[in-house]
C-alpha positions as CSV (number, residue, x, y, z in Angstrom):
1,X,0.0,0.0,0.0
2,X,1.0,3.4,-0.7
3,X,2.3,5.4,2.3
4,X,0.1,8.5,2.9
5,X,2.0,11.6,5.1
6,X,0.2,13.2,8.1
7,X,-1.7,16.0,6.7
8,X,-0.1,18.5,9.2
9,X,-3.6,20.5,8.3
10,X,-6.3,22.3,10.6
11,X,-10.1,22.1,9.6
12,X,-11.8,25.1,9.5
13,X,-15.0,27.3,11.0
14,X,-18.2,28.1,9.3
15,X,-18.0,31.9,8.7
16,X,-19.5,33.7,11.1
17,X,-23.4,34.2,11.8
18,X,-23.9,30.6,9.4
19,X,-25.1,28.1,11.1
20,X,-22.7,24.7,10.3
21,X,-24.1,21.6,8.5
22,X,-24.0,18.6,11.5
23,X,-23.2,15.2,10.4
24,X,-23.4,12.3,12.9
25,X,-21.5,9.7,12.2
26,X,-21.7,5.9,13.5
27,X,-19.1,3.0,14.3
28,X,-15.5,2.7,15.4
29,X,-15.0,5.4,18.0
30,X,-18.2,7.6,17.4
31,X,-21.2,4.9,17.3
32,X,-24.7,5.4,17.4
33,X,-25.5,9.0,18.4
34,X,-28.4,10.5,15.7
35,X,-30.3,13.4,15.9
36,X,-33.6,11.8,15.1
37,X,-37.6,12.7,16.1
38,X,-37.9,11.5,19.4
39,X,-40.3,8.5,19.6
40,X,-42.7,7.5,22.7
41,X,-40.9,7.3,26.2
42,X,-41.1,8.5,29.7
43,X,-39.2,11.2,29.2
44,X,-40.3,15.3,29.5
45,X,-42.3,16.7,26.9
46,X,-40.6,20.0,26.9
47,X,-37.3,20.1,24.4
48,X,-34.6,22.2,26.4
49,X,-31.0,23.1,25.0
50,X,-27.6,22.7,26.9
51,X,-24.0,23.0,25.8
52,X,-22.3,20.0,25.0
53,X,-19.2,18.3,26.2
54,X,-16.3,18.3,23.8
55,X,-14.1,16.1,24.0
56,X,-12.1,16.8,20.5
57,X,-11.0,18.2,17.6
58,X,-9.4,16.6,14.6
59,X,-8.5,18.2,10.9
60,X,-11.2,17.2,8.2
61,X,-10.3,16.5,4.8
62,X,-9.3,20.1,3.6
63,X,-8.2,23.1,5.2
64,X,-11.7,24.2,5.2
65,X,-13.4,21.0,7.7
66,X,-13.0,20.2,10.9
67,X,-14.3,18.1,13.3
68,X,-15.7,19.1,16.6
69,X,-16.0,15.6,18.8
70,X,-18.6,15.5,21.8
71,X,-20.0,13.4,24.3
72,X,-24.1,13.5,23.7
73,X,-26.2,11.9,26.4
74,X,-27.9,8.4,25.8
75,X,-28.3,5.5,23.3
76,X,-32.0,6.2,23.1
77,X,-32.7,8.2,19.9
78,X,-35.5,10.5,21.8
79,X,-32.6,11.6,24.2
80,X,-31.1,14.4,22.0
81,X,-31.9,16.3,18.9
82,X,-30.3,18.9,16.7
83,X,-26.7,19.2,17.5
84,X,-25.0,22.3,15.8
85,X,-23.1,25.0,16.0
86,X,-24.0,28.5,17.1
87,X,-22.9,32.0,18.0
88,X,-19.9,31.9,15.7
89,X,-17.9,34.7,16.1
90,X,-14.8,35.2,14.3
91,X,-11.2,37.6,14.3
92,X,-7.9,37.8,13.4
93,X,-6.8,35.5,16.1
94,X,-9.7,33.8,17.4
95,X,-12.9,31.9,16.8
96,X,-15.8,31.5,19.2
97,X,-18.7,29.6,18.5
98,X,-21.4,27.6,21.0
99,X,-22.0,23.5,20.4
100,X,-25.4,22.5,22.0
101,X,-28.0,20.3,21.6
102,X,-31.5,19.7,22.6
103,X,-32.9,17.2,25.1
104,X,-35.6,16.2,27.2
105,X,-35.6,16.2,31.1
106,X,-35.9,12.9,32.3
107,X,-35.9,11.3,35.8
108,X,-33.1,8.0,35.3
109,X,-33.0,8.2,31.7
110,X,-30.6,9.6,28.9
111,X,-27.6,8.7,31.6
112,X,-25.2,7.1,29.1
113,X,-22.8,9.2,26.8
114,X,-22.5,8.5,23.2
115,X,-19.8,9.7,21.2
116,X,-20.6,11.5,18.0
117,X,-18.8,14.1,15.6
118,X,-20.3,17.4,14.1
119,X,-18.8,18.4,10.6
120,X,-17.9,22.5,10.4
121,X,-17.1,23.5,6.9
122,X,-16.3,27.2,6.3
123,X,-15.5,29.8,3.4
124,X,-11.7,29.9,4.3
125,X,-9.1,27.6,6.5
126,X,-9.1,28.6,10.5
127,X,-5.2,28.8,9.9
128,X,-3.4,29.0,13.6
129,X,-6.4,30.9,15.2
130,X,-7.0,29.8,18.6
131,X,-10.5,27.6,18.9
132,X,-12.5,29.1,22.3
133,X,-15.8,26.5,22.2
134,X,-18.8,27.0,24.5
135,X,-16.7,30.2,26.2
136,X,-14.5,27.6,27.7
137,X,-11.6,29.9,27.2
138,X,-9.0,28.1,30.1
139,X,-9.7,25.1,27.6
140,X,-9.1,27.0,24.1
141,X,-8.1,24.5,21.4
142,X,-5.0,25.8,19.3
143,X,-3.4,23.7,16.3
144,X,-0.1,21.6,17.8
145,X,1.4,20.6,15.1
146,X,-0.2,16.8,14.5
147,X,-3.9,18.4,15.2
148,X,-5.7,20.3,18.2
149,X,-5.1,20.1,21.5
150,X,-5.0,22.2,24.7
151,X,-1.9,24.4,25.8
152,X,0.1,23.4,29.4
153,X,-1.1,25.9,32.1
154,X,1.7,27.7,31.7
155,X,1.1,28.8,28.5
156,X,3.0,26.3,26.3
157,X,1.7,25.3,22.9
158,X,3.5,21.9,21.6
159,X,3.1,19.1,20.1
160,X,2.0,15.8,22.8
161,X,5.2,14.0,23.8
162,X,2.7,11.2,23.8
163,X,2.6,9.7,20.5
164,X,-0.9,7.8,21.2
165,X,-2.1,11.6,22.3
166,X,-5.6,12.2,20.5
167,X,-4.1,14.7,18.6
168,X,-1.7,12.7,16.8
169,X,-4.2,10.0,16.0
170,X,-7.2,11.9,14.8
171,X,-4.5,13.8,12.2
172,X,-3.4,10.1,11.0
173,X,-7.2,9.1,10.6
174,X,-8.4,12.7,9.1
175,X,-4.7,12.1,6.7
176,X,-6.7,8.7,5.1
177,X,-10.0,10.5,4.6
178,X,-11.6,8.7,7.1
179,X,-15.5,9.6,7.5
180,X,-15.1,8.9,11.4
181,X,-12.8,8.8,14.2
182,X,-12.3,5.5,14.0
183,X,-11.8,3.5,17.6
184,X,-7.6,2.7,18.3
185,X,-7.3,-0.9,19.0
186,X,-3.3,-0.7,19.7
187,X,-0.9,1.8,19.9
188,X,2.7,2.4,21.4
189,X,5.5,4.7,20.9
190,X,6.0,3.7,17.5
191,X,3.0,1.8,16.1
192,X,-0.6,1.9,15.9
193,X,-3.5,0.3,14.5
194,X,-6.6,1.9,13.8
195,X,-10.4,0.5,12.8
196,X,-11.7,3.0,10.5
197,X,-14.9,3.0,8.0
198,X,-13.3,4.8,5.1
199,X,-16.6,5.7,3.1
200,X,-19.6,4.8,5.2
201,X,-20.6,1.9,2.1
202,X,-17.5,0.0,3.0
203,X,-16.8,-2.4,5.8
204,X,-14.6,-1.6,8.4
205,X,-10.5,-2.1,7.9
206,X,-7.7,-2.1,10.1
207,X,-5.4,0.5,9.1
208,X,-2.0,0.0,10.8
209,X,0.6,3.1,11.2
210,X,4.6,3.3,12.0
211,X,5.8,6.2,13.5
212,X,8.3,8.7,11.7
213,X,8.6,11.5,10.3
214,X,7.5,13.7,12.9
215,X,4.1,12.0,12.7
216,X,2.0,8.8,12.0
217,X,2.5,6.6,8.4
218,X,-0.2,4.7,6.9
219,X,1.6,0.7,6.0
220,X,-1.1,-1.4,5.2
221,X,-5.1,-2.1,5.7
222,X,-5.8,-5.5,6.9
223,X,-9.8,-7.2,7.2
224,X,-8.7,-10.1,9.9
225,X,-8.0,-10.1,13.2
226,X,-4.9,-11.0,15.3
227,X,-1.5,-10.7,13.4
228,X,-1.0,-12.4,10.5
229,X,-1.8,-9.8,7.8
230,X,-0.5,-6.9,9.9
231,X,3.1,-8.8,10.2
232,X,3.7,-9.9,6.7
233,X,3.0,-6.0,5.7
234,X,5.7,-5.4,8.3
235,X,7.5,-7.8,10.1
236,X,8.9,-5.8,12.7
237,X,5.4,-4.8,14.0
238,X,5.3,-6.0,18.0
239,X,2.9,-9.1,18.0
240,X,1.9,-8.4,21.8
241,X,0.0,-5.4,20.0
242,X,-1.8,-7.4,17.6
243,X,-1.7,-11.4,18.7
244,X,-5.5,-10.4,20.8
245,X,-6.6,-8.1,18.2
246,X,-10.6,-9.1,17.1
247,X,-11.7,-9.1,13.4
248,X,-12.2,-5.0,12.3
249,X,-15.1,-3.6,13.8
């Protein structure tokens, strides 16, 4: 397979006062979370909006898209509708902007979180602007290098030392064009393996990564589980990361 680079890219913000197309997406590490009607349950009748956790950033396929990762609350459907983006408000340096979403009160119910992933897409690239999300400023997201992450108290703004940091794994999936986040089934210092769905009509592969280069490598895409493909793409991969590996899921 053909090695594909980190894209050492930043999405991008809708411009400001447009209100950003949402897409949902299901499987790997962002399953199951859509903004559907809600059906018949116990729940409250009365539809309330609340700020969402985020959990994430990672580039999208141009400079233009980028993907805001939160936690949504419950695996019922008629837990949560209408995730976006609102209040964007952009300068030189900065963009602001609030991610909510609506629910319904309930006593006991909508407990669980579900991951999920809301698509920005914008006129121009964010560039190095500093990311200030649900005026969270102590937690402002800036571009390190690999992806986004959060600056040390003190101010710094580097890349993770950590090599299985979500920033440098969500630039390595965004770098494939991956339509989701993927979920990590291995990863150390210097390899990782990946389950991704690609396009959302394909089953999901195993993509498997070596570290250099300042960032994460693409080496082969692999359907089984355990270590057999993975190893005769590259022999040197460790087989205590991928001897207990299930088939991609």
């Amino acid at each position: 397979m053909t090695k594909r680079p980190v894209l050492w890219i930043a999405g991008a913000l809708v411009a400001a006062g447009a209100v950003a197309a949402v897409v949902l997406t299901a499987g790997g590490g962002v399953p199951g979370a859509k903004a559907e009607a809600p059906g018949p349950t116990t729940m409250g009748a009365e539809w309330r909006s609340f700020r969402a956790d985020v959990t994430g950033i990672r580039p999208g396929p141009d400079p233009k898209t980028l993907f805001v990762q939160v936690a949504l609350p419950g695996k019922d459907p008629g837990c949560v509708r209408e995730p976006r983006i609102e209040q964007l408000v952009e300068t030189k340096t900065d963009i602001r902007a609030d991610v909510v979403y609506s629910t319904r009160p309930a006593s006991g119910g909508c407990q669980d979180k579900v991951p999920a992933e809301l698509r920005l897409s914008a006129a121009g690239p964010v560039a190095e602007r500093t990311v200030i999300l649900n005026a969270d400023a102590r937690n402002a997201w800036h571009q390190l290098g690999a992806g986004w992450g959060h600056c040390d108290p003190q101010g710094v703004c580097a890349p993770p030392a950590d090599h299985c940091d979500p920033a440098w794994i969500g630039a390595a999936v965004s770098a494939i064009g991956a339509e989701n986040a993927g979920t990590t089934r291995a990863c150390d210092a210097n390899w990782l393996a990946v389950d991704l769905v690609v396009r959302q009509t394909d089953p999901p592969l195993r993509t498997v990564f070596r570290w250099g280069g300042g960032g994460w490598t693409s080496f082969a895409q692999v359907k089984t589980a355990g270590c057999t493909d993975i190893r005769a793409a590259e022999p040197q991969f460790p087989a205590a990361l991928c001897k207990a590996l299930p088939v991609p899921a």
